[in-house]
C-alpha positions as CSV (number, residue, x, y, z in Angstrom):
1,X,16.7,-12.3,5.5
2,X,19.4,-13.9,7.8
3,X,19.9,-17.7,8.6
4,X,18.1,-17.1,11.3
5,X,14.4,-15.5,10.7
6,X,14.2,-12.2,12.0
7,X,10.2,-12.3,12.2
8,X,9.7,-15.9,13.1
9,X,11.6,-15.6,16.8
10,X,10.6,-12.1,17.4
11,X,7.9,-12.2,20.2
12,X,7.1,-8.5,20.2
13,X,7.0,-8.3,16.3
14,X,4.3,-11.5,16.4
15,X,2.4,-9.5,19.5
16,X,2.4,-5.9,17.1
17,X,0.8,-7.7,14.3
18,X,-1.1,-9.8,15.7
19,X,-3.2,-7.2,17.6
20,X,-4.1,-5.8,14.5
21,X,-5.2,-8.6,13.4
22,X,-7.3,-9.7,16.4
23,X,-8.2,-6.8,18.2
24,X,-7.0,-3.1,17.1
25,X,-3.3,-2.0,16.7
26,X,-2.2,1.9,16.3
27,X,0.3,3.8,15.0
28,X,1.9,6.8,13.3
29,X,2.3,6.2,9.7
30,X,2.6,9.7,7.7
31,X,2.8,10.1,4.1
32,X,3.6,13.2,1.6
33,X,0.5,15.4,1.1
34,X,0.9,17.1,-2.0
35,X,-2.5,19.3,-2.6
36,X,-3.7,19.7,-6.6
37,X,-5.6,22.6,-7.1
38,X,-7.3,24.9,-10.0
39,X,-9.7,24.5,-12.4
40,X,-7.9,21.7,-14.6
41,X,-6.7,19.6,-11.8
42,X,-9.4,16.7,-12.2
43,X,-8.0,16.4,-16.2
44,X,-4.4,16.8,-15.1
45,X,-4.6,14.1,-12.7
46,X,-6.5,11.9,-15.0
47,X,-3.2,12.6,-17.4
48,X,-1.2,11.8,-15.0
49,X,-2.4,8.5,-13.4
50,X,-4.2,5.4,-15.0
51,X,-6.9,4.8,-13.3
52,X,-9.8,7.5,-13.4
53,X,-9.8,10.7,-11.4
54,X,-12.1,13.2,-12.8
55,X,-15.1,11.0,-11.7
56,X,-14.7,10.8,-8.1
57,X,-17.5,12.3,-5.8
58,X,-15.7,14.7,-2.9
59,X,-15.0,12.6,-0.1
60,X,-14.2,9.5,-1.9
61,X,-10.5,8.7,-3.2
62,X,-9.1,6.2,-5.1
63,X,-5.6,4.0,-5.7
64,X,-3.9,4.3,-8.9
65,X,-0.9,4.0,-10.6
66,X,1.8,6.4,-12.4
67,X,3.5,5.3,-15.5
68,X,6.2,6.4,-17.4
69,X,5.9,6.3,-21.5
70,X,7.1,2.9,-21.4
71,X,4.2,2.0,-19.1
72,X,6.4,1.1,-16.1
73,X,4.9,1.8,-12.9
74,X,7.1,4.9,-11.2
75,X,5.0,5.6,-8.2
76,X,1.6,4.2,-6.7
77,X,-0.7,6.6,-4.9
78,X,-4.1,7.1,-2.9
79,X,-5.9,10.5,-4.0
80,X,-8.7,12.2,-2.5
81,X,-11.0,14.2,-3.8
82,X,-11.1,17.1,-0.9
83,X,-13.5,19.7,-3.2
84,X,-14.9,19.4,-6.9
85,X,-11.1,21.3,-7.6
86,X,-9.1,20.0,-5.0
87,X,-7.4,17.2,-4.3
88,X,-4.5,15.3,-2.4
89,X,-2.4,12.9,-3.6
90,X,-0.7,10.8,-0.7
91,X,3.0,9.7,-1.6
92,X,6.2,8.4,-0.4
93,X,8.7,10.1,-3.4
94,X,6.9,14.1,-2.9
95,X,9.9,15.3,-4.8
96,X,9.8,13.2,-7.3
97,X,6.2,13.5,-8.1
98,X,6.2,17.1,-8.3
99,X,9.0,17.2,-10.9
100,X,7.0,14.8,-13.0
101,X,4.4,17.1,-12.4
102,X,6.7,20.1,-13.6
103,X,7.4,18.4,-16.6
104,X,3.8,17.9,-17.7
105,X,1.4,20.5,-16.3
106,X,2.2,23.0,-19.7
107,X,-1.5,23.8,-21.0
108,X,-3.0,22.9,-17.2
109,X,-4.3,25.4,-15.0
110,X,-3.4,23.7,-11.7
111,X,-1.4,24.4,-8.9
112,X,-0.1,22.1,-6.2
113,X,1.2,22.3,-2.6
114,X,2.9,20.7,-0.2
115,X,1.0,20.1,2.7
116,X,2.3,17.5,4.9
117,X,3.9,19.6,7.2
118,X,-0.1,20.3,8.4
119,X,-0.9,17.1,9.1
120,X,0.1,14.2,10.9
121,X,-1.6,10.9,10.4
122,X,-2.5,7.5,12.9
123,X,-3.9,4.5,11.2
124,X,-6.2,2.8,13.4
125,X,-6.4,-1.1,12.4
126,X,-8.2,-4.1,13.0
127,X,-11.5,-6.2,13.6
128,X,-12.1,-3.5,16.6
129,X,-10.5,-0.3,15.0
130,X,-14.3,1.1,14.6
131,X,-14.6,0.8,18.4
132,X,-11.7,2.5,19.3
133,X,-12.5,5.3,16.6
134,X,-15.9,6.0,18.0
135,X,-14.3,6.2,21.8
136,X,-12.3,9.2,20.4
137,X,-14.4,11.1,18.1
138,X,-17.6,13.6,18.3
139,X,-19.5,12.0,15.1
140,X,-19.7,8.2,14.9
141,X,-18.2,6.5,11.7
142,X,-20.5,4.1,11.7
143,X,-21.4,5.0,8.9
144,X,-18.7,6.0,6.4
145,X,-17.9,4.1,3.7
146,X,-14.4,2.4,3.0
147,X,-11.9,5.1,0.6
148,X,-14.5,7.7,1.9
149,X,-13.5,10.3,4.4
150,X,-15.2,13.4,7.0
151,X,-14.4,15.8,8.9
152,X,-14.9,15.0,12.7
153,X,-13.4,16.4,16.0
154,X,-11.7,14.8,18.5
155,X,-11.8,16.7,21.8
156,X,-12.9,19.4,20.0
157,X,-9.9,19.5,18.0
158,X,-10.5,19.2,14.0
159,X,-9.5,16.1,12.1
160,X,-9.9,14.2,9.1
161,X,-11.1,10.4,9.3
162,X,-10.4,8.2,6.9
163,X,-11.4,4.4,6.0
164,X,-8.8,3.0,4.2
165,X,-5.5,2.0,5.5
166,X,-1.8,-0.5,4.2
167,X,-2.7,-3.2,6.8
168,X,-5.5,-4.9,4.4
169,X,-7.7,-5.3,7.2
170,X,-12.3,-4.9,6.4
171,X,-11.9,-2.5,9.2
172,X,-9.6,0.2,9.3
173,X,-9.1,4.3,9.5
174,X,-6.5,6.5,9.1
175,X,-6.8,9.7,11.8
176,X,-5.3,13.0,10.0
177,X,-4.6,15.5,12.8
178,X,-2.6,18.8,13.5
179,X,1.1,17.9,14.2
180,X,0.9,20.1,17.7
181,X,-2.3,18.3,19.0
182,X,-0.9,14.6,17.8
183,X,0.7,14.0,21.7
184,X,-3.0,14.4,22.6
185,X,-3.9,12.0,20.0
186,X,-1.2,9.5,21.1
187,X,-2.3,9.5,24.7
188,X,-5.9,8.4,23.9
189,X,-5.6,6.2,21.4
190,X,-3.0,4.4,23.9
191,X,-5.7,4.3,26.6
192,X,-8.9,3.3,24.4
193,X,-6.7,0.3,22.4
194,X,-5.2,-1.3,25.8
195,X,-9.0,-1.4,27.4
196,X,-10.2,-2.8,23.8
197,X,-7.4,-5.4,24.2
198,X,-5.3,-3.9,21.3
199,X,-2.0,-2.6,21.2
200,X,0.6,0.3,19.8
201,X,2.5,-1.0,16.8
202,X,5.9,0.5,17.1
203,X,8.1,-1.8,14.9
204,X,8.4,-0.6,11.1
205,X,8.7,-3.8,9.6
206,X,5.2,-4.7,11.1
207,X,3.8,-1.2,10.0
208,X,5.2,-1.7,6.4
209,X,6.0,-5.5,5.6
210,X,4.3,-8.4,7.6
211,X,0.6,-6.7,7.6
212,X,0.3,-5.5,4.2
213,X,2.1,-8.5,2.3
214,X,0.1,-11.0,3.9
215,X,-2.9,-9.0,2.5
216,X,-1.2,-9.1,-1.2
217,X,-0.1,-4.7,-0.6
218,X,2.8,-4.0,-2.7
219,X,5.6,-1.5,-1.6
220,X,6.7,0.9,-4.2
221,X,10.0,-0.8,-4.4
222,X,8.0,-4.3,-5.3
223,X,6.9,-2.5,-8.8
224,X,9.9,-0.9,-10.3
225,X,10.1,-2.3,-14.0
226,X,6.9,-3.9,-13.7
227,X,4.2,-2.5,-15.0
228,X,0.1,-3.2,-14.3
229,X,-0.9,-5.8,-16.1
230,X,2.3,-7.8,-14.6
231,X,1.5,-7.0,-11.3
232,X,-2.6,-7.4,-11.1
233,X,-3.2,-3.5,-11.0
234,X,-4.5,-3.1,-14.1
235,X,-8.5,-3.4,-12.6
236,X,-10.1,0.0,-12.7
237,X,-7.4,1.4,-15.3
238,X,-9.2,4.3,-17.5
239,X,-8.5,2.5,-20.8
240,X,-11.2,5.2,-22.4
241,X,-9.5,8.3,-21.1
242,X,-5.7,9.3,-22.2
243,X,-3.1,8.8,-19.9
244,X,1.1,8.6,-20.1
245,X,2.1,5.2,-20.7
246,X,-1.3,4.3,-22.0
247,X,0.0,3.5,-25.6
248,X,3.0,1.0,-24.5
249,X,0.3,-0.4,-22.2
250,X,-2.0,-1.4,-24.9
251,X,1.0,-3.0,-27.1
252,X,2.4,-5.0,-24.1
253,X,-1.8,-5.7,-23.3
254,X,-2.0,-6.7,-27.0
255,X,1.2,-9.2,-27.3
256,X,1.0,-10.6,-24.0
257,X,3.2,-10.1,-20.5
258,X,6.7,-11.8,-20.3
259,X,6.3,-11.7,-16.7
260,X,4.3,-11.8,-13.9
261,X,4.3,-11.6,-9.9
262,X,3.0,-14.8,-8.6
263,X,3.6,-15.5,-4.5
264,X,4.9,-18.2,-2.5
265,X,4.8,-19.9,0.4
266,X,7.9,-22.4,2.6
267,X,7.9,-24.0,5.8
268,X,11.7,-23.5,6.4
269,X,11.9,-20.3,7.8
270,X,15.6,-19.9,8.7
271,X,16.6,-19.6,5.4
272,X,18.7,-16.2,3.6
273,X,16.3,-14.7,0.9
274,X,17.1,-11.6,-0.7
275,X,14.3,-9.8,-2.2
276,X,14.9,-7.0,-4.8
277,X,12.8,-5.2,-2.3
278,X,16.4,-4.9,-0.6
279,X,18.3,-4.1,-3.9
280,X,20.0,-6.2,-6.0
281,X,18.5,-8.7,-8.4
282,X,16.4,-10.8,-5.5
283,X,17.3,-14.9,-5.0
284,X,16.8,-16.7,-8.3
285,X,13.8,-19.1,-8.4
286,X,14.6,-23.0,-9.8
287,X,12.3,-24.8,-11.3
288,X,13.4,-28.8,-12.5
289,X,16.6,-27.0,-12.1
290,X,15.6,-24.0,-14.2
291,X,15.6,-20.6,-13.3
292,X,12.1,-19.4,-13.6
293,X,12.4,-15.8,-11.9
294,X,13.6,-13.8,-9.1
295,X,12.5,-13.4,-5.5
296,X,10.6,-10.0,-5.4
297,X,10.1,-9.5,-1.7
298,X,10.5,-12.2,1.0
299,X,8.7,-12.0,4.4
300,X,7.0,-13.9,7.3
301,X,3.2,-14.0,8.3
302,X,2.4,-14.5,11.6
303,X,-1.3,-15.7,11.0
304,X,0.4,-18.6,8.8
305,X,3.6,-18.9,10.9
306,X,5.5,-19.9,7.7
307,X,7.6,-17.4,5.1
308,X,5.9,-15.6,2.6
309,X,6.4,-13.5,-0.5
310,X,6.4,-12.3,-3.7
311,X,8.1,-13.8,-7.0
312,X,8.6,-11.7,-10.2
313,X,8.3,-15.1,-12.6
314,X,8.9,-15.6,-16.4
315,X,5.3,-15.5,-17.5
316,X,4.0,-19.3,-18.8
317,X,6.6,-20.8,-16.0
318,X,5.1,-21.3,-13.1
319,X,1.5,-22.1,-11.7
320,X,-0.5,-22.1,-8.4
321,X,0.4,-25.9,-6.5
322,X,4.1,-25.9,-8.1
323,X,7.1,-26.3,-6.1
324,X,10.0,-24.2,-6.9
325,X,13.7,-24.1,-5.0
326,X,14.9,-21.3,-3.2
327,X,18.1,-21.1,-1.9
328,X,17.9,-25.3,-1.8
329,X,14.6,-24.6,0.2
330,X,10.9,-25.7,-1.3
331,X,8.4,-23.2,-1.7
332,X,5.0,-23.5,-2.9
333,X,3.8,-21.2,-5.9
334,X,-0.1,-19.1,-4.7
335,X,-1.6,-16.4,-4.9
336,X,0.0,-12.9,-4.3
337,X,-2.8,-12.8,-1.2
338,X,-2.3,-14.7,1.6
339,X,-4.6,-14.2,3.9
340,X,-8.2,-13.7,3.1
């Protein structure tokens, strides 16, 4: 972050997010599809990642973490379950994943695909992101559940809908569509936001930093060396099934963290914070003149109008109400959600 805030004085930034968060915003937001197939692929999911797999009903998916054998997190994922042997996993490091995969599928019958290149995906966020939804498509979601997803059509053209979505909002849907037919897509969602009083989100940082950290989302590179218990991921973890990384998780789980991710808060805005988000070892955190732990991610929220973000904290250090130093500014230690 520069000396001057880049999110505080940026008008069309504060109108993106904002419409999502009053009204409905749009926009493309892809991930890596990598499609898990055979007759072991529940098991060899439920190897690979931490929280169950095996026991999700088709049409229903779940976030989870990946750890290595030292129980650091090494990817984070959403995976749906699209038949009783088939299933997605939606990443941002494809490559990566599937040479992890390589190196343990031996004794698995499973096979897995890329197939991103068939789909394109359009979240559809906010308070009126059901509205705009049901403008568009020929079966109502009214009633699907959220991490559930159907079939539907839109102008007779086929497409997944999903409930889910990285802006942390109660209502929210993800459109999966055809790459060719996505300019049709585009064109309608345009016209049903603007006469619901929402907006296209175009801007990135919107997309991927201010609307997910206000809601407490990490980013994959917020949780390199950490691992779940650090970080508040480890509800839902499949502590009765075997997984990699499960062993290192119950030592660290037995003896205690060393550290933990906390958040924090500070009126000054125009103040340079380096995150280790951005590389690098993040802004040290002072406490009574201490350090106490490094700046994780830094960021603004425009619902709060004051800078936000993540700390990665000496565990035992600091508490919710304390008031740390960061770069000579005072910041407020809270929760890792900041808006409800």
């Amino acid at each position: 972050m520069y000396n001057k805030n880049v999110y505080k004085y940026d008008e069309m930034k504060r109108k993106e997010h904002m419409a999502v968060r009053e009204s409905v915003g749009w926009y493309y937001w892809t991930h890596q599809l990598l499609e898990v197939s055979g007759a072991d692929a529940a098991a060899f999911l439920d190897r690979l990642y931490a929280c169950p797999v095996g026991n999700l009903r088709v049409g229903r998916e779940r976030y989870t973490t990946m750890l290595n054998e030292e129980a650091e997190i090494i990817d984070d994922v959403v995976i749906f379950r699209i038949e009783e042997e088939k299933f997605w996993v939606s990443t941002l490091f494809l490559k990566k994943l599937v040479r992890w995969m390589d190196a343990h599928r031996e004794g698995f019958e499973v096979s897995y695909e890329d197939v991103t290149p068939k789909f394109d995906m359009y979240a559809v966020q906010g308070p009126r992101s059901k509205d705009l939804v049901n403008r568009l498509v020929e079966t109502p979601v009214d009633d699907l559940k959220f991490f559930s997803f159907a079939e539907n059509k839109v102008d007779g053209v086929p497409v997944v809908v999903n409930r889910a979505g990285f802006s942390g909002e109660k209502l929210g849907y993800e459109i999966y569509i055809a790459p060719e037919k996505g300019e049709m897509l585009e064109e309608k969602l345009g016209k049903e936001a603007e006469a619901l009083g929402g907006a296209q989100v175009t801007d990135f940082q919107v997309m991927a930093w201010t609307l997910p950290t206000e809601k407490g989302f990490y980013y994959m590179r917020d949780l390199m060396h950490t691992n779940p218990l650090e970080v508040g991921l480890d509800k839902g973890i499949g502590w009765e099934k075997e997984f990699i990384g499960k062993e290192a998780l119950l030592k660290i789980k037995e003896k205690g963290i060393r550290n933990i991710m906390v958040g924090f808060t500070m009126e000054e805005a125009d103040v340079r914070i380096n995150g280790k988000d951005l590389g690098g070892p993040g802004t040290p955190v002072l406490k009574d003149g201490e350090e106490v732990g490094r700046v994780s991610k830094c960021n603004y929220s425009y619902v709060l109008d004051k800078v936000i973000g993540y700390i990665y904290a000496k565990a035992g250090t600091v508490s919710e109400g304390d008031v740390v130093t960061i770069r000579g500014a005072e910041a407020n230690i809270c929760g890792t959600v900041f808006v409800p």
